[in-house]
VEXDREN-2710 file (C-alpha; in Angstrom, 1 decimal):
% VEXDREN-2710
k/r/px/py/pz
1/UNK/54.4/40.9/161.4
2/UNK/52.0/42.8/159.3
3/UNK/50.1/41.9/156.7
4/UNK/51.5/43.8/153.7
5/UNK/55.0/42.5/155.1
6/UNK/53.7/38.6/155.0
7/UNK/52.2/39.1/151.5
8/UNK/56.1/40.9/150.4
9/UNK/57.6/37.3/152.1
10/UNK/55.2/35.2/149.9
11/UNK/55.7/36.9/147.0
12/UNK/59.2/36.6/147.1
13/UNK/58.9/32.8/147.9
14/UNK/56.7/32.7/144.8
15/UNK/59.6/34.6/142.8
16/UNK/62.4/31.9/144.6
17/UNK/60.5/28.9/142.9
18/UNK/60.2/30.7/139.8
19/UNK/56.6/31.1/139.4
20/UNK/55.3/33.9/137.2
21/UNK/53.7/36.9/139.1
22/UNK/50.6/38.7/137.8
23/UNK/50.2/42.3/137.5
24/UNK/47.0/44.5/137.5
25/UNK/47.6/48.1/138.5
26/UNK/44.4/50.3/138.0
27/UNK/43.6/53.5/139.0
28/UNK/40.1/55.4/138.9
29/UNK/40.4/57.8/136.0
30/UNK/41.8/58.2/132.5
31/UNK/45.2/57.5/131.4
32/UNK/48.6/59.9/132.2
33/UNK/51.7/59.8/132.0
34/UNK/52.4/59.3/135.7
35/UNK/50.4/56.2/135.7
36/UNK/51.9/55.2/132.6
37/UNK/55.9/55.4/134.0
38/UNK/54.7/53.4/136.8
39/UNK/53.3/50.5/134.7
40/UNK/56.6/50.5/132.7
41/UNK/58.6/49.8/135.7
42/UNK/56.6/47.3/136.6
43/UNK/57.9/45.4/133.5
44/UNK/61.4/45.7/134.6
45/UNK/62.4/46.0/130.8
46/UNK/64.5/49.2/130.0
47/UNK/62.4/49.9/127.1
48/UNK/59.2/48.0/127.7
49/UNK/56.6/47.6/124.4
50/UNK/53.8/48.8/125.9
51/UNK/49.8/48.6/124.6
52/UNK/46.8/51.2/124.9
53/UNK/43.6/49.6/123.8
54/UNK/41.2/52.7/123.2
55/UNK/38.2/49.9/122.2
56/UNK/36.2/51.9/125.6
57/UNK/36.1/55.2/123.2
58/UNK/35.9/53.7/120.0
59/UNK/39.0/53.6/119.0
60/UNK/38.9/57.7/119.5
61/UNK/41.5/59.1/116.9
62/UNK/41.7/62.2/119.7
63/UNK/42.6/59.6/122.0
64/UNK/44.9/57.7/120.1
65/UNK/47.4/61.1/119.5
66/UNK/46.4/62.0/123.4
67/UNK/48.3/58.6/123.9
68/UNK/50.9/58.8/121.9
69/UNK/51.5/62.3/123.2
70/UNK/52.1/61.6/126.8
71/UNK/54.3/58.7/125.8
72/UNK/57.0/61.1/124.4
73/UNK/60.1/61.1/126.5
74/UNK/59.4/57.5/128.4
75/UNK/61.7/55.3/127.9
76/UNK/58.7/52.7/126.2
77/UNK/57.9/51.2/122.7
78/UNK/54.2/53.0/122.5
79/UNK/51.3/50.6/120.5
80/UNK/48.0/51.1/120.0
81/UNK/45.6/48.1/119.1
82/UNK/42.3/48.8/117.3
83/UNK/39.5/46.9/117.0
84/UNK/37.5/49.2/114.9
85/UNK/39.4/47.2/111.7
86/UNK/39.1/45.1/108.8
87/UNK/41.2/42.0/107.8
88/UNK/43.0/43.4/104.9
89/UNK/44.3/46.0/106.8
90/UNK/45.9/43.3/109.5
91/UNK/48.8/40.6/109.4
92/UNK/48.3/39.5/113.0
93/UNK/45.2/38.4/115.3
94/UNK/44.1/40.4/118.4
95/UNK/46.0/37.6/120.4
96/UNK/49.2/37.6/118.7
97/UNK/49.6/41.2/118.9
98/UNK/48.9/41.0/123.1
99/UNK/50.9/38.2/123.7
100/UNK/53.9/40.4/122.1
101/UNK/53.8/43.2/124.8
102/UNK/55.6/44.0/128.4
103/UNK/52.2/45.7/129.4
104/UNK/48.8/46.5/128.3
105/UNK/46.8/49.8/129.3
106/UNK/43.3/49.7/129.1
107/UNK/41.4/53.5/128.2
108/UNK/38.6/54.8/129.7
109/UNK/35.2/55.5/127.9
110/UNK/32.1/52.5/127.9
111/UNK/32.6/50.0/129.9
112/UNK/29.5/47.8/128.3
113/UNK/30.6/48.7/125.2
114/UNK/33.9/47.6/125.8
115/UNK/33.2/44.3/127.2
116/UNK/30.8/43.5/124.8
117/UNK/33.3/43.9/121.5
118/UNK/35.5/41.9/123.4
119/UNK/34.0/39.4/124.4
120/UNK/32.3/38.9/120.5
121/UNK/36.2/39.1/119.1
122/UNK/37.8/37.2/122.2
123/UNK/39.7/40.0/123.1
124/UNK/38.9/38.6/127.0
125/UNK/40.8/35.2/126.3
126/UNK/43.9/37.1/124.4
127/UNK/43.7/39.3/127.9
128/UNK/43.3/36.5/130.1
129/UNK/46.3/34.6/128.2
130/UNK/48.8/38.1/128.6
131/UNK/47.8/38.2/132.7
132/UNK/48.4/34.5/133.2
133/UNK/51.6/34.7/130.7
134/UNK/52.9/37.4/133.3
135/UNK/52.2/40.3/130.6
136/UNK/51.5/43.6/133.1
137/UNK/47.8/44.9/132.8
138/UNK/46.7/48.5/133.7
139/UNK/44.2/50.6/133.2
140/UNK/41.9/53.3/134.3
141/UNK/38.1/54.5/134.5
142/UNK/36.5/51.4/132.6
143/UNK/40.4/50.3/132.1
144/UNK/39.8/49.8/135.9
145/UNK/36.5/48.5/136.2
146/UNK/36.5/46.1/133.5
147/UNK/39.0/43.5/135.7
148/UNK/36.9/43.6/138.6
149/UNK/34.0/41.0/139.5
150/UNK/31.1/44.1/138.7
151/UNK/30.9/47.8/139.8
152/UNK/29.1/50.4/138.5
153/UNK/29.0/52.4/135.2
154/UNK/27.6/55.4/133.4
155/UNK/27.7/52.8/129.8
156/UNK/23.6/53.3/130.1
157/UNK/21.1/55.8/129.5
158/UNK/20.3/58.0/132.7
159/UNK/21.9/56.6/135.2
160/UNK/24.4/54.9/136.6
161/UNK/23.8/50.7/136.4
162/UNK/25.7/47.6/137.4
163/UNK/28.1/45.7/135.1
164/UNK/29.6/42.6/135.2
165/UNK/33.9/42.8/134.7
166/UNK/35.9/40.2/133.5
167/UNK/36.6/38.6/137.1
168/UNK/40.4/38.6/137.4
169/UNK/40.1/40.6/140.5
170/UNK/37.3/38.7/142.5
171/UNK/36.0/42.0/144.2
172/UNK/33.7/44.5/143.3
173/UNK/34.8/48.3/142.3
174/UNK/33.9/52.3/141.7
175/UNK/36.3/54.6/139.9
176/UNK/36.1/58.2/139.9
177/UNK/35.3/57.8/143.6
178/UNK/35.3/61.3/145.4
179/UNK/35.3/63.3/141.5
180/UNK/31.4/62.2/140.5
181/UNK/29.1/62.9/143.5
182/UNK/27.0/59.9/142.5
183/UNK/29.5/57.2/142.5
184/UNK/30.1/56.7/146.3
185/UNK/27.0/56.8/147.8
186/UNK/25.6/54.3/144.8
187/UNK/28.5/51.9/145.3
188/UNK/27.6/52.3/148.9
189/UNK/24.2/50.8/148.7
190/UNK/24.4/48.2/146.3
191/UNK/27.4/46.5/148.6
192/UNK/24.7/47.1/151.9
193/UNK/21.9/45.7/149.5
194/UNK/24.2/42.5/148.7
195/UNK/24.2/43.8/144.9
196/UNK/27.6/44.0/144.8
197/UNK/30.2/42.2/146.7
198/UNK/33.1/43.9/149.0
199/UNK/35.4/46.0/146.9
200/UNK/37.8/49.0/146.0
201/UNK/37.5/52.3/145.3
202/UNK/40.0/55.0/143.5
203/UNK/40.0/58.8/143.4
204/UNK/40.5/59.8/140.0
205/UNK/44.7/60.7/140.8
206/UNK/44.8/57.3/142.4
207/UNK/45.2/53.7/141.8
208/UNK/46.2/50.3/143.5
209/UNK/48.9/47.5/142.6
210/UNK/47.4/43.7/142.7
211/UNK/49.6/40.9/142.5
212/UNK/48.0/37.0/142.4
213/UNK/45.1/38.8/143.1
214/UNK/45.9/40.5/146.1
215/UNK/45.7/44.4/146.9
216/UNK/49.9/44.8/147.6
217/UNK/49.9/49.1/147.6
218/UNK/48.0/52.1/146.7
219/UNK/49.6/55.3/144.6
220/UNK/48.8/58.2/144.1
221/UNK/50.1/61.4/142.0
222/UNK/49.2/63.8/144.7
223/UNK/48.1/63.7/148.5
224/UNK/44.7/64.5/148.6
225/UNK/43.8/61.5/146.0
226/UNK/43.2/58.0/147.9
227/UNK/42.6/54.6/147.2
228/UNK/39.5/52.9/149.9
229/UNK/39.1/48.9/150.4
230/UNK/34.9/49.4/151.1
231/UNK/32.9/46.4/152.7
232/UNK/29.7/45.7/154.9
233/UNK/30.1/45.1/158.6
234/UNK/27.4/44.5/160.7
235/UNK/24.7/46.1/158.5
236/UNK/27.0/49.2/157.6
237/UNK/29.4/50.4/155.3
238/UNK/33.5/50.6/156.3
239/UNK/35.6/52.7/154.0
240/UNK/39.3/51.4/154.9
241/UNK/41.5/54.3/153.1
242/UNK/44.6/52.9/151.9
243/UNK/47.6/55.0/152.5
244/UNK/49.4/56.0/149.0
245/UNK/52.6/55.5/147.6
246/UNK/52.9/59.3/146.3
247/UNK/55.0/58.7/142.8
248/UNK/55.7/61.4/139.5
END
């Protein structure tokens, strides 16, 4: 019996004794409509509320519309929550709002940044709260990075640097894998130089589905975008690629 069969049986014991699954699908680059359609079935609502949380460009008024462009004709309730806000202008807290959705999809942009405004208005203990709750989490680019345990990001000046993620995926990761000629051969190093633990990797058109924690599939929108599980093995680096699910 293989292992993505034996994972499939425990899930579905999980599901008999009626414990809540958690949902983190991530892909390496920014936000489409694809990836978006996928995250909405994983809700298994018909018409699924559905949160962006642009905080990684600044609340990006460009990005904002870009959003709720691509959302037209999905069968979703499209959100947006902004940080960039002052109380008279709110009748909810951060949590409240995130504890309402089906799903919440994380933008790209800085990563450090990101964190950082989060963490200051406890946006990571609302997001925390939504994953345990059973609330689907997705994201791409630092909407990727930012669940891992630390990977690397272009949030500093001149060159790419280590951050630490929010740990709800206890492995290490690289977006944009195969699009940004830096990222691979970096993320390749600081896992041989113990820097960074074993970890996953997505092409820009390609992301993977965890549930509990554990990798369960890779999809992709095309077939030459792929998905890697990337660790050290007797002093050298093993790129596993992960076959996709190909899904429009």
């Amino acid at each position: 019996m293989n292992r993505i069969l034996l994972l499939l049986l425990f899930f579905s014991f999980n599901v008999a004794l009626g414990e809540i699954d958690k949902k983190l699908f991530i892909y390496g680059g920014q936000v489409n409509k694809d990836f978006i359609a996928y995250t909405a079935k994983l809700t298994g609502k018909e018409n699924p509320k559905i949160c962006f949380l642009p905080t990684a460009s600044g609340d990006s008024p460009y990005y904002i519309n870009y959003w709720y462009e691509i959302c037209s004709g999905l069968k979703i309730e499209p959100k947006v929550m902004e940080v960039w806000i002052n109380s008279s202008s709110q009748n909810e807290s951060f949590e409240e709002k995130l504890l309402k959705m089906d799903a919440i999809i994380v933008g790209g942009g800085n990563t450090l940044n990101m964190l950082a405004i989060w963490k200051a208005q406890k946006i990571d203990i609302a997001l925390r709260k939504a994953y345990d709750k059973g609330i689907v989490i997705a994201g791409g680019s630092a909407g990727s990075l930012c669940w891992f345990n630390a990977g690397t990001t272009d949030s500093r000046p001149k060159k790419l640097s280590i951050v630490k993620g929010l740990g709800f995926l206890e492995f290490s990761h690289c977006p944009h894998y195969s699009s940004e000629k830096t990222r691979k051969p970096l993320y390749h190093k600081n896992i041989l130089e113990k820097k960074l633990t074993n970890g996953y990797a997505c092409d820009d058109n390609s992301g993977i589905l965890f549930i509990n924690g554990k990798a369960i599939k890779s999809l992709s929108t095309d077939a030459k975008s792929f998905s890697y599980y990337v660790y050290e093995k007797d002093g050298e680096i093993i790129e596993e690629k992960l076959i996709p699910e190909i899904i429009k």
